[in-house]
Structures are given as C-alpha cells and as structure tokens.
C-alpha positions as CSV (number, residue, x, y, z in Angstrom):
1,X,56.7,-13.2,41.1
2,X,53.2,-11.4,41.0
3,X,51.7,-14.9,41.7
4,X,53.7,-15.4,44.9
5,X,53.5,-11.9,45.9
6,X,49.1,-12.6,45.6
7,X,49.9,-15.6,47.5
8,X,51.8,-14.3,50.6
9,X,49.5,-11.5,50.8
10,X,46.2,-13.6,50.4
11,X,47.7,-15.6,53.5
12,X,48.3,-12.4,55.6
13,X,44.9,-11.3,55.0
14,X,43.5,-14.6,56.0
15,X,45.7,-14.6,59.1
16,X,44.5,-10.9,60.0
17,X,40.7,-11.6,59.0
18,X,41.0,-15.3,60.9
19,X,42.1,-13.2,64.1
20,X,40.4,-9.9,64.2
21,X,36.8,-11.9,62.8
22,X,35.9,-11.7,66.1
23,X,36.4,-8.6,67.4
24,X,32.8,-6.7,66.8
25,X,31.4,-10.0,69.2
26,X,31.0,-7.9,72.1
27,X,30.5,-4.5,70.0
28,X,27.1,-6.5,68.3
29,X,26.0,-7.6,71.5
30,X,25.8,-4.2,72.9
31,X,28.6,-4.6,75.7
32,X,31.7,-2.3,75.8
33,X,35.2,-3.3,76.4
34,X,38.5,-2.3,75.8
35,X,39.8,-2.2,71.4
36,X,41.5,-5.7,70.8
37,X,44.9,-6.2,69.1
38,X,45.7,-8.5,66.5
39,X,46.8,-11.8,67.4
40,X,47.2,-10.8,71.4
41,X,43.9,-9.0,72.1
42,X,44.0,-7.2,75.5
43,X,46.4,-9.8,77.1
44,X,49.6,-9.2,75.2
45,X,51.8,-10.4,78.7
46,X,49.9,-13.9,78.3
47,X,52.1,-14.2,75.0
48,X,55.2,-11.6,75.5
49,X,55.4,-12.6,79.4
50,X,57.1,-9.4,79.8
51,X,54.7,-9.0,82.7
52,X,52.1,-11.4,84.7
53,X,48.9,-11.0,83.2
54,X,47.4,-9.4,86.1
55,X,48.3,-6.1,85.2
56,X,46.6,-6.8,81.8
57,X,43.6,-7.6,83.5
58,X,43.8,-4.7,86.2
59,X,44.2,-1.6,83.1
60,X,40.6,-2.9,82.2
61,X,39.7,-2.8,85.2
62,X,40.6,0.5,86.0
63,X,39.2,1.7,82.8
64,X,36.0,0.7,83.5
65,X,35.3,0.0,86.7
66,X,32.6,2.3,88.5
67,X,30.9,2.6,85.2
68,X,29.7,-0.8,84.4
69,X,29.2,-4.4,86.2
70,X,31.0,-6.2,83.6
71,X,33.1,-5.9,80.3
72,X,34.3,-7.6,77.0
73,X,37.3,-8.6,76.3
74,X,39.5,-10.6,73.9
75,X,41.6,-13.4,74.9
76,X,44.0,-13.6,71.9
77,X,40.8,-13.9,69.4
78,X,38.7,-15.8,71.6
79,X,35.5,-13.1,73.8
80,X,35.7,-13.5,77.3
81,X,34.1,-11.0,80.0
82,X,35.6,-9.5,83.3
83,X,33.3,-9.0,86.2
84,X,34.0,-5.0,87.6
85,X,31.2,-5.1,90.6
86,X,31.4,-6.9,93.6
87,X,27.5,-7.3,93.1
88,X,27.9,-9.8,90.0
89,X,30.7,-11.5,91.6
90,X,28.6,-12.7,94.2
91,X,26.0,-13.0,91.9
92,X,28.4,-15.6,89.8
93,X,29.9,-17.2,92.7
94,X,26.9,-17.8,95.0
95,X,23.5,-16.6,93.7
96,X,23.6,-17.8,90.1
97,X,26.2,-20.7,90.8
98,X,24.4,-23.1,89.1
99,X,24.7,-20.7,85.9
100,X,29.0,-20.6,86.3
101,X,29.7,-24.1,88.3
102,X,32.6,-24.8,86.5
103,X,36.2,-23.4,86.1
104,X,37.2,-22.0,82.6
105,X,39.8,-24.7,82.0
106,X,37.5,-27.5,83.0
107,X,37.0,-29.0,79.6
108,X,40.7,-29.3,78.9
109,X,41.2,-32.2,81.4
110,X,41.7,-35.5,80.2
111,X,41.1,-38.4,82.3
112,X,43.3,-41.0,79.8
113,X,46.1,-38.3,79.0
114,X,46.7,-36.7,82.2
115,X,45.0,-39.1,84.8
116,X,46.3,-37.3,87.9
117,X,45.4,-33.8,87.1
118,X,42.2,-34.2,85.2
119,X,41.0,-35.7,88.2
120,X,41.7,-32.6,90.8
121,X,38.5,-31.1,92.2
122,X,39.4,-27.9,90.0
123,X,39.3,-29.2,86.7
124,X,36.3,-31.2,87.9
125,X,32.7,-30.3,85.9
126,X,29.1,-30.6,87.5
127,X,27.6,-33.4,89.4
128,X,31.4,-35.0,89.1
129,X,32.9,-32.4,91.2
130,X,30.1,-32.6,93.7
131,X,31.1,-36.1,94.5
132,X,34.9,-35.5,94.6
133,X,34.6,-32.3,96.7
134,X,32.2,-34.2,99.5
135,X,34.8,-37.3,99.5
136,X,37.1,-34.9,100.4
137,X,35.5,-32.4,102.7
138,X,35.9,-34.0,106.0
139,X,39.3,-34.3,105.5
140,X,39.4,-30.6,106.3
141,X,37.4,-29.9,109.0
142,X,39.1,-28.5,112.4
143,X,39.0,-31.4,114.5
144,X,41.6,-33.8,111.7
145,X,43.2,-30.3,111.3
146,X,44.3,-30.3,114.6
147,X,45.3,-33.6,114.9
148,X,48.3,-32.8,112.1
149,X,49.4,-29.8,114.4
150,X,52.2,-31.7,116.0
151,X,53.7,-32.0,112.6
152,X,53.4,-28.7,111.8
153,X,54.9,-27.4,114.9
154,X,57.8,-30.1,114.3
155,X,58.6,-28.6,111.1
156,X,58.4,-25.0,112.4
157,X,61.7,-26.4,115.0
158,X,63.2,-27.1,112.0
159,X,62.6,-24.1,110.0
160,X,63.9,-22.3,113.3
161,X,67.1,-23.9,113.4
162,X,67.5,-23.3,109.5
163,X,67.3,-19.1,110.4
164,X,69.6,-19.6,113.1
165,X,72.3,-21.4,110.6
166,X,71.3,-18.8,108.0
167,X,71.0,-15.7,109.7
168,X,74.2,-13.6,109.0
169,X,73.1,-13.4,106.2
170,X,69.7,-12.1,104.5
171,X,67.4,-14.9,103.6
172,X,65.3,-15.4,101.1
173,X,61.7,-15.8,102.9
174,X,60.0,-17.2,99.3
175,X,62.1,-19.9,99.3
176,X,62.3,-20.7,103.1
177,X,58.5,-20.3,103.2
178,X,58.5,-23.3,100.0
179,X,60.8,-25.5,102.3
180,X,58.7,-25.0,105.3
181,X,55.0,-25.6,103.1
182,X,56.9,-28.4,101.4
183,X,57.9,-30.3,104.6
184,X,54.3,-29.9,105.9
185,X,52.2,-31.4,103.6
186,X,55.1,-33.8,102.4
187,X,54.4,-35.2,106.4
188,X,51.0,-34.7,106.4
189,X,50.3,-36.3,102.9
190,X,52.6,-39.0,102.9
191,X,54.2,-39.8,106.2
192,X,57.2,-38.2,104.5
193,X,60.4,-35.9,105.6
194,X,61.3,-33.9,102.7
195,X,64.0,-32.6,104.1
196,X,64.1,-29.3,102.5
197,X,65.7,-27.6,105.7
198,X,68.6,-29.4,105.4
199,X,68.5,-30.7,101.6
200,X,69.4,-28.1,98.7
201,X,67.1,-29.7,96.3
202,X,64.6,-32.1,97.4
203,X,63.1,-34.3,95.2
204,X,59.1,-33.3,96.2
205,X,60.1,-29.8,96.2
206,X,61.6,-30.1,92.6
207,X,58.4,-31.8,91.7
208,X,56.6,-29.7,92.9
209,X,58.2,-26.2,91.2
210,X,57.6,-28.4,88.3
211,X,53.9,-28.6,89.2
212,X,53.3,-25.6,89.3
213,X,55.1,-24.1,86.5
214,X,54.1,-24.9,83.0
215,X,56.5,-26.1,80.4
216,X,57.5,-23.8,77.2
217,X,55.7,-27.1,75.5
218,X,53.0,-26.1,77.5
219,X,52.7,-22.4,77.1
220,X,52.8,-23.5,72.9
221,X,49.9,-25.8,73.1
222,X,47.6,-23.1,75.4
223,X,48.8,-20.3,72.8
224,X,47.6,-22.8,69.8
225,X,44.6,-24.3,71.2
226,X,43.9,-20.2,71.6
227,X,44.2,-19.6,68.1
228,X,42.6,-23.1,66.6
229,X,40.4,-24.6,69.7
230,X,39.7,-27.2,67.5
231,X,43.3,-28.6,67.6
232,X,42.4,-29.5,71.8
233,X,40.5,-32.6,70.1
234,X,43.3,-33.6,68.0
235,X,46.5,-32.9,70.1
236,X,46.0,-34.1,73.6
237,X,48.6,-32.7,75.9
238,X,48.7,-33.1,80.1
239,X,49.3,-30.5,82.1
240,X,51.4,-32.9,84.3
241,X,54.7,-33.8,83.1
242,X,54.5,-37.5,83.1
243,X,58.0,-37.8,85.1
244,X,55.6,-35.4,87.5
245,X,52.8,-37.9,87.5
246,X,54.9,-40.9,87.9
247,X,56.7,-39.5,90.4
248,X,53.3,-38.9,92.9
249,X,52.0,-42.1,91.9
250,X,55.0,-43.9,93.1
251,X,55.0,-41.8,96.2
252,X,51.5,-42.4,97.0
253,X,52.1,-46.4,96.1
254,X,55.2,-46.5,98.5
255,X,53.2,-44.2,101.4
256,X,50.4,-46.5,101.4
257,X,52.5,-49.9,101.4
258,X,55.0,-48.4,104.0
259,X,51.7,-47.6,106.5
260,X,50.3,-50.8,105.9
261,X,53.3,-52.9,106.4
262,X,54.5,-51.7,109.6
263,X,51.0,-51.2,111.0
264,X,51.4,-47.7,111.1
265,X,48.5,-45.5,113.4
266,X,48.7,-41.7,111.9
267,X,45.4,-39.5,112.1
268,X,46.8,-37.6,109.3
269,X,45.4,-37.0,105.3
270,X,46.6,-40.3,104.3
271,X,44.9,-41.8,107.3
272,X,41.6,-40.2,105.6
273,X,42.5,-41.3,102.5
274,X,43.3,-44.9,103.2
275,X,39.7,-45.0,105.1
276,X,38.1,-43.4,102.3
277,X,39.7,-46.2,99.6
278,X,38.0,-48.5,101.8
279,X,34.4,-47.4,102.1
280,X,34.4,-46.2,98.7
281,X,36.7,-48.5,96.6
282,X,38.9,-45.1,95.8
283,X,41.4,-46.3,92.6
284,X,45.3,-45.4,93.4
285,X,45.0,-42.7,91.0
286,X,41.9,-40.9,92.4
287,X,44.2,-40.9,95.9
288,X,47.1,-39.7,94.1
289,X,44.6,-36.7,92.8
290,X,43.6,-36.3,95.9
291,X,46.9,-35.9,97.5
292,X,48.2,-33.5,94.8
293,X,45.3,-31.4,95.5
294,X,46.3,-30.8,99.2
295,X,49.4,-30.8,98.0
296,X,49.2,-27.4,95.7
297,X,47.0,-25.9,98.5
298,X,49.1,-26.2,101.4
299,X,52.4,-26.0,99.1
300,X,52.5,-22.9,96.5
301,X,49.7,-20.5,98.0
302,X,50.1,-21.0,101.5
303,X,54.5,-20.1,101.3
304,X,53.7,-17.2,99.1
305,X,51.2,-15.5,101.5
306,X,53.3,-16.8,104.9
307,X,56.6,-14.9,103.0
308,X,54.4,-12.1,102.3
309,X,53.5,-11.9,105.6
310,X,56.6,-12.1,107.0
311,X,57.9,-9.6,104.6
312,X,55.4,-6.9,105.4
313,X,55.9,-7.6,109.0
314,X,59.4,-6.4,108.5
315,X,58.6,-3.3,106.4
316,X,56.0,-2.1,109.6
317,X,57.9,-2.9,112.9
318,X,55.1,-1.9,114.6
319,X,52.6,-4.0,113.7
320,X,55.4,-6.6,114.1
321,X,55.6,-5.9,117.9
322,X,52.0,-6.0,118.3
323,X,52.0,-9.5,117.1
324,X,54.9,-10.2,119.4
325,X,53.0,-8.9,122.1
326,X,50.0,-10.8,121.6
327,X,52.2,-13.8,121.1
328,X,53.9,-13.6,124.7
329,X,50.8,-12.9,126.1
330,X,49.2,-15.9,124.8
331,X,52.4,-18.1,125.8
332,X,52.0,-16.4,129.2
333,X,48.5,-17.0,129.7
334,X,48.7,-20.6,128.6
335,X,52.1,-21.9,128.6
336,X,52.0,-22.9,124.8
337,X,50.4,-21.8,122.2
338,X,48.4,-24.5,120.8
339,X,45.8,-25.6,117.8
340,X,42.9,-23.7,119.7
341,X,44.8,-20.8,120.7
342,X,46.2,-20.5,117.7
343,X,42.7,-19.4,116.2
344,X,42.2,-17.1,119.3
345,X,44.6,-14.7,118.6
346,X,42.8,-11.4,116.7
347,X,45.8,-9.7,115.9
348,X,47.6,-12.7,114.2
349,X,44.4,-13.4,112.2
350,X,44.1,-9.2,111.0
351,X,47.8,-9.8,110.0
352,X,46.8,-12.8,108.1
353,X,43.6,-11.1,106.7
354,X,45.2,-7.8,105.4
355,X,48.1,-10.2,104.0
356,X,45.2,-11.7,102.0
357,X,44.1,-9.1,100.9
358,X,47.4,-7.0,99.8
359,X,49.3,-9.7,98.4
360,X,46.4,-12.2,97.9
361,X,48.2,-15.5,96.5
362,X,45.2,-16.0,94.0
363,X,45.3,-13.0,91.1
364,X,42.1,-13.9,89.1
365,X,39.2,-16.2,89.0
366,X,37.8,-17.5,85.9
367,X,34.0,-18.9,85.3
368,X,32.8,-20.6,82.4
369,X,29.2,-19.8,82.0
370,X,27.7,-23.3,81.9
371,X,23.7,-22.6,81.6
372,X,22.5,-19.3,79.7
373,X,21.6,-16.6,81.9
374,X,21.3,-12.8,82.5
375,X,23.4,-10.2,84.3
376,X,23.0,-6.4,84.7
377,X,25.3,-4.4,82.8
378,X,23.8,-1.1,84.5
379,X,21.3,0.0,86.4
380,X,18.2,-1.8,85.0
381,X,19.8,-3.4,81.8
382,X,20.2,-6.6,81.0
383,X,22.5,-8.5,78.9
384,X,22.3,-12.5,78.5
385,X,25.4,-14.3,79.1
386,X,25.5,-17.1,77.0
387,X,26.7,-20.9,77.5
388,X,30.5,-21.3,77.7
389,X,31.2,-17.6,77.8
390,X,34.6,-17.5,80.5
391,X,33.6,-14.4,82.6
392,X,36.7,-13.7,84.8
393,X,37.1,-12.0,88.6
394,X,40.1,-9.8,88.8
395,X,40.4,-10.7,92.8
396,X,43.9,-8.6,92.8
397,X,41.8,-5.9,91.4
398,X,38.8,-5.5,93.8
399,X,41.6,-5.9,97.0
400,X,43.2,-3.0,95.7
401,X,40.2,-1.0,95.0
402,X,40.2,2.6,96.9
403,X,36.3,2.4,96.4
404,X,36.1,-0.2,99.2
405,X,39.6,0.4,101.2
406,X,40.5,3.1,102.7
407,X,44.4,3.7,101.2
408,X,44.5,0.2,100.0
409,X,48.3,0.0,99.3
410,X,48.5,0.4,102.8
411,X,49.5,-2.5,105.1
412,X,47.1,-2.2,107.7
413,X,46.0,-5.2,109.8
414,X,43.3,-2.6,111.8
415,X,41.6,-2.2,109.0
416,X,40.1,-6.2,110.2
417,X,39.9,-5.6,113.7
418,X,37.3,-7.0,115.8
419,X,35.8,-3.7,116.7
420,X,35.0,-3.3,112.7
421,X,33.6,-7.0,112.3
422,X,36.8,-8.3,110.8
423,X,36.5,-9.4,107.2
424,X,32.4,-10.2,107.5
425,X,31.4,-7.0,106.5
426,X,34.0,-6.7,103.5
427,X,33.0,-10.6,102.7
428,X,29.5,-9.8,102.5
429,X,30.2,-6.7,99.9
430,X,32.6,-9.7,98.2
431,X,35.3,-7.5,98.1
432,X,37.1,-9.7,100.3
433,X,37.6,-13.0,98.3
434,X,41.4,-14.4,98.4
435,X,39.5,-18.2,98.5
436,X,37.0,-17.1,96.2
437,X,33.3,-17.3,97.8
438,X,30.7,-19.9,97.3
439,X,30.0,-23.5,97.2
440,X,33.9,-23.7,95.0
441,X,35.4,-21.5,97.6
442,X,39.2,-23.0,98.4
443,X,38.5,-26.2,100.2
444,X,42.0,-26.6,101.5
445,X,42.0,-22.7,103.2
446,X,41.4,-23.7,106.9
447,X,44.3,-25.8,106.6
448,X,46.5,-23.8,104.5
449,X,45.7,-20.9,107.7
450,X,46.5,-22.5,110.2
451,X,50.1,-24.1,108.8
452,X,51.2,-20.3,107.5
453,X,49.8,-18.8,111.2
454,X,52.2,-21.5,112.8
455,X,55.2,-20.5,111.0
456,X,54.8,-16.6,111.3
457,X,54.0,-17.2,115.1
458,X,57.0,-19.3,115.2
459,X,59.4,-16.6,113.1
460,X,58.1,-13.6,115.2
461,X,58.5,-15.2,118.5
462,X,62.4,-16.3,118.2
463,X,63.5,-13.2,115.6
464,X,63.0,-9.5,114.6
465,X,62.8,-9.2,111.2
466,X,64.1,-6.6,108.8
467,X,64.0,-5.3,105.3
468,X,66.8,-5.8,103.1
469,X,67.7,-4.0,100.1
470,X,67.9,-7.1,98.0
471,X,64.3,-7.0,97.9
472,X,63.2,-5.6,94.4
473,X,60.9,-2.9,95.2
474,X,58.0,-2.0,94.7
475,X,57.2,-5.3,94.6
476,X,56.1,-6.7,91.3
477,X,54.3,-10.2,90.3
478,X,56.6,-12.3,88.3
479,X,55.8,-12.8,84.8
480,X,54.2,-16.2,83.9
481,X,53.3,-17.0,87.5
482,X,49.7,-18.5,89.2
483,X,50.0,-17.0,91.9
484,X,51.7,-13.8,93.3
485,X,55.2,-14.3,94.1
486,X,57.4,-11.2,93.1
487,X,60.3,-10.7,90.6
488,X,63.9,-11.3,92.8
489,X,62.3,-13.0,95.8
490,X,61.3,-11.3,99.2
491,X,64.7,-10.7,101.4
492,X,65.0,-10.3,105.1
493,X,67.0,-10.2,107.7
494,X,66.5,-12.4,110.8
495,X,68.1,-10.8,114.3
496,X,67.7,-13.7,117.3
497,X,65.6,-12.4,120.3
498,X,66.6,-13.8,123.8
C-alpha cells in the first residue's frame, strides 16, 4: 500500500513539475505576464471551451495594456507573447517581417498527410509562400474581380427571393449570409450552383461547416501535441477530414473536365487557374489548395461580417436609412448600381469599415518569430525575441480599445468618414487591422468586399430590417470558433419596401 501510495504520488509530482517547469521562462527573461495555471496556463477556454479564447486573450490585454508593448504568456505549458502596442504590431507585421514571416501553425502542415491544406498560402513557410502567394495574386486584382460581378449579383436575386419566401418570419442572417457566400464562390470557384437558397443542406456548404470546424479528434491531438510537441513527429494528423479533401479534389477534377469538355469561356477563378496549370505545370492538388483558399475567404469570414453588418444595420435605423439613401441615389444617378459604383459609395464603405472593426471576423493573429531579434518592452528597453517564440496580435482587442476609439462599443460608421481620412489614419496607427497589415495581409479581402457590399446593398434596397428578440444579446463569440460568429445566431426581421 505505502509503495503504490509513493507511486501515484511520484506520478502527480512529475505531472505538476512536467507542466509548471516552465513557468519562471518569461519571469528569468525579465518580461512580465500574467501567473500561469497548471495544465491550462492563461487560456483555460482553449481546453474547457466554456468561452472562445478571445476573451482569454482580451483579460491580458486589459491587464496590461498601456503599461508595456508586449507580454508573456503560457499556452497550456508552452511561453508565447502577446503584442499590447500598435507600435510593435506594425513593427512585426511590416517593419521586422522578415523576423515573423510565418504563421504559428506553419510547421504543423504536412504535405503527404494533409495534401490540400498543408499546401494553403497560410500554412505556407518562407520563400515557399512567396511563390504560392504571387501565383495567386493576380487572381485578385479589380479588373478579374469585376468580371465575377454578374455572378454575384445573380446570387444576390436569389438570396432576395429566399427573404421574400422567409419573411414572416424572423431569419437567421448567419446562416442566410453562409448560403449567399457559399453560392458565390461555389460559382466563382467551380462553375457550380450550390443551391443553398433553395437546398436545406448542400453538400459544399456541409463541407465547408466541416472545414472550418475542427473535429473533437482534432481538438485532442492540438491539446496533446500542447503538452508533448514531440508526439507532432510521431502522430501525423490532417487538419482536413479526408472525406473533406476528397470531396474538393473530386470537385475540382469534375470543374475542370466539365469546362474543358464543353469548351466552356468563363473569366472567373477557375479560368485563372486553369491558365495558371498551364504556364506553370500547377499539380491537381496545388489547384485544389488553391481553390479552398478562396474558398474559406470568401465563405466563413466574408458571411460573418455581411450578417454582422446587416444585424447592426437593424439595431441603428438611422444609419440604415443613410445607406438607403445613398443607395437610391446612386441607382438614380446611374440606373444600376454597378462593379465601379459599388466602390464609390462612402457611406456603404464606413458601414463596411466600422463593421470591421466592431465585429472584425478575424479575433487574433499569431506570429512565429522565425529569425532572432529585438523589440522594446518600454521606453528604451530591449528584450530579444528568440527564434520560434509565437508572439500573438489580439486584433479584437486593439478595435475595441477606448485609447484609440472614441466609445468603441459604439456602432458608428462616421467615425470613417471621408472628412476624417477614413481608415488611413487608424491604419497607419495599426489599430485598424481586420486583414492583418503587411506583405501576409488577407489576399482574398478585395474580393471578399466587394461580394459582402453586394449583398448588404441588395438587402437594404428591397427591405427594412429589424431586431428581433431571438437574438442573444449582448452578443457573445461562440466558444471554439475562428472567427466571430455569436452564440444563438444573429435574428432579424425583413419588412419588403415598395
């Protein structure tokens, strides 16, 4: 009995040395930070999910923001730092790039395990995603954007005639902004109606919730690989599902056969892609990643800040009839409101902005510190930052800051206007960064703006939207998620305007 008694307690001290040995990292180092807890050191939520990890990130924050440029932090066991001044994010996004060019997730890809995602520009290191992100760039710039604005504008008729069958009723904008994204890029990526207007559960939409969302396998193998990074070289899991990866592989395969068969001429991201295969000798699977990359951009991020948008609309009627206004009056100057116009419009894009910033789809930012270097802690002190040190950008944070906006749980699209040089001057503080900032900046944003302006333009011209109690409020992130979308869905009602 004494024996086993040693025994189990010889093991819990192991266990509680194994995860607290660690904890004096930063202390030794001469940076503050926040006391650690066993086993989930200051982002309990990453293992309990009984709230996004956000608000983990955003009591540090708080705590020590003002006082110094960055902090430590535990991740589980693992040190990690949090940038708190909007100086050293730009220093680690633009000026010292070079020193944090990769993601913090990078090195987890796996080319021969998880072929599709290992190969998306994001998970991409060094001179590798150099190459991938110029193959890709001039897929995005304003002149092949506009040439897919028919098909946004065909899928905006059909979200229309889904709020007209729907209306009686309070929708949920989340989803209908998912189904409108989804048939979007489904057309613009793969010549394909998905049919989520008038399907309950399309395929591509299914696959693409599953995407998104890890699996409980998943969440297991981050939390182990937390505890014993070592295992990452011995169990090899995707982050795809492989019925996930199959399923975009085939749907690529059959895209590409169906266009060449029957001679088909569509200046859309296939069309790009299918040129670039051909110039460049581009595998299937390199496509495929491709795809799946415009894929999540225009799909997850782009209908959580359009619902967003729409929802805060409906919570301040009067900014919604100032975009009505400036929506007629456009229609009246020109008729239609087309590609060009579309970007004219100042009051749409100070809706869009202060959406952005409010209810910014992207929560956090994380850098892996890929060459040694030195930041200021305060004024005049220097700390080096040393090689694969994560140092991570609370985005959600900074847009909320009162230091830098003026009541910033405020909805207030003025705050943008013209008159105040729109987001430049918050930009060049970088306290304006819902893309990020820098040569890694969201490649897919120009696109992803003008398919969510299209749809709020369309919504606010043919309906008046209202609150509806259904809405949990105040809003709160959903636990587990990416990106921002709120516990119980964002609920509105739609009234028809003659």
């Amino acid at each position: 009995m004494f024996f086993l008694l040693t025994l189990v307690s010889g093991i819990v001290i192991a266990i509680y040395v194994y995860f607290t040995w660690h904890f004096d990292h930063w202390a030794k180092k001469g940076i503050p930070g926040p006391n650690a807890r066993f086993f989930f050191g200051n982002f309990p939520s990453n293992v309990t999910q009984s709230r996004n990890m956000v608000y983990d990130a955003h009591d540090i924050y708080q705590l020590y923001r003002g006082k110094f440029n960055f902090v430590g932090f535990y991740h589980m066991r693992a040190p990690g730092l949090m940038a708190l001044n909007p100086e050293t994010v730009k220093e680690i996004l633009i000026k010292k790039f070079r020193n944090f060019h990769d993601n913090e997730f990078a090195d987890m890809g796996d080319k021969e395990v998880d072929k599709m995602f290992s190969r998306n520009p994001f998970m991409l290191q060094g001179d590798e995603w150099k190459e991938k992100r110029a193959e890709i760039t001039p897929a995005f710039t304003p002149a092949r954007i506009k040439t897919m604005f028919p098909v946004i504008e065909d899928v905006c008729q059909r979200m229309n005639t889904y709020v007209q069958a729907n209306n009686k009723d309070a929708i949920e904008v989340r989803e209908m902004c998912a189904k409108y994204a989804t048939d979007v890029v489904s057309s613009c990526i793969f010549g394909l109606d998905a049919e989520s207007f008038t399907t309950e559960k399309p395929l591509i939409r299914e696959m693409g919730i599953k995407l998104m969302n890890p699996t409980f396998t998943a969440i297991l193998y981050f939390i182990l690989i937390e505890i014993l990074p070592f295992m990452r070289h011995i169990i090899r899991m995707p982050f795809v599902p492989k019925e996930v990866e199959t399923f975009f592989v085939n749907l690529m395969r059959d895209a590409i056969l169906l266009r060449r068969k029957n001679k088909i001429e569509r200046v859309d991201f296939l069309h790009y892609l299918l040129e670039l295969q051909e110039r460049k000798g581009l595998k299937d699977i390199d496509m495929v990643a491709h795809a799946v990359t415009f894929f999540l951009d225009g799909f997850e991020t782009s209908s959580v800040a359009m619902s967003y948008a729409l929802y805060e609309l409906a919570k301040n009627p009067d900014c919604q009839d100032k975009l009505r206004s400036e929506i007629r009056e456009t229609e009246r100057l020109h008729g239609k409101i087309t590609f060009e116009h579309l970007l004219e419009m100042p009051y749409l894009e100070q809706v869009m902005m202060e959406t952005l910033r409010l209810r910014s789809p992207a929560l956090l930012l994380s850098k892996k510190c890929t060459e040694s270097c030195q930041l200021e802690l305060t004024d005049g002190e220097m700390k080096t930052i040393e090689k694969d040190i994560s140092i991570m950008i609370p985005i959600y944070s900074i847009h909320l800051d009162p230091l830098y906006y003026e009541n910033p749980q405020e909805f207030n699209p003025d705050r943008f206007s013209p008159e105040t040089g729109g987001t430049k001057p918050y930009r060049e503080k970088g306290v304006f960064i819902p893309f990020g900032d820098g040569p890694r900046a969201c490649l897919g944003q120009k696109f992803a703006l003008t398919q969510v302006k299209a749809g709020i333009v369309d919504v606010v011209r043919n309906f008046q939207l209202l609150p509806n109690s259904k809405t949990q409020e105040p809003i709160v992130i959903a636990p587990g998620e990416f990106t921002s979308a709120p516990v119980g869905g964002l609920w509105l009602n739609f009234k028809e305007l003659s």
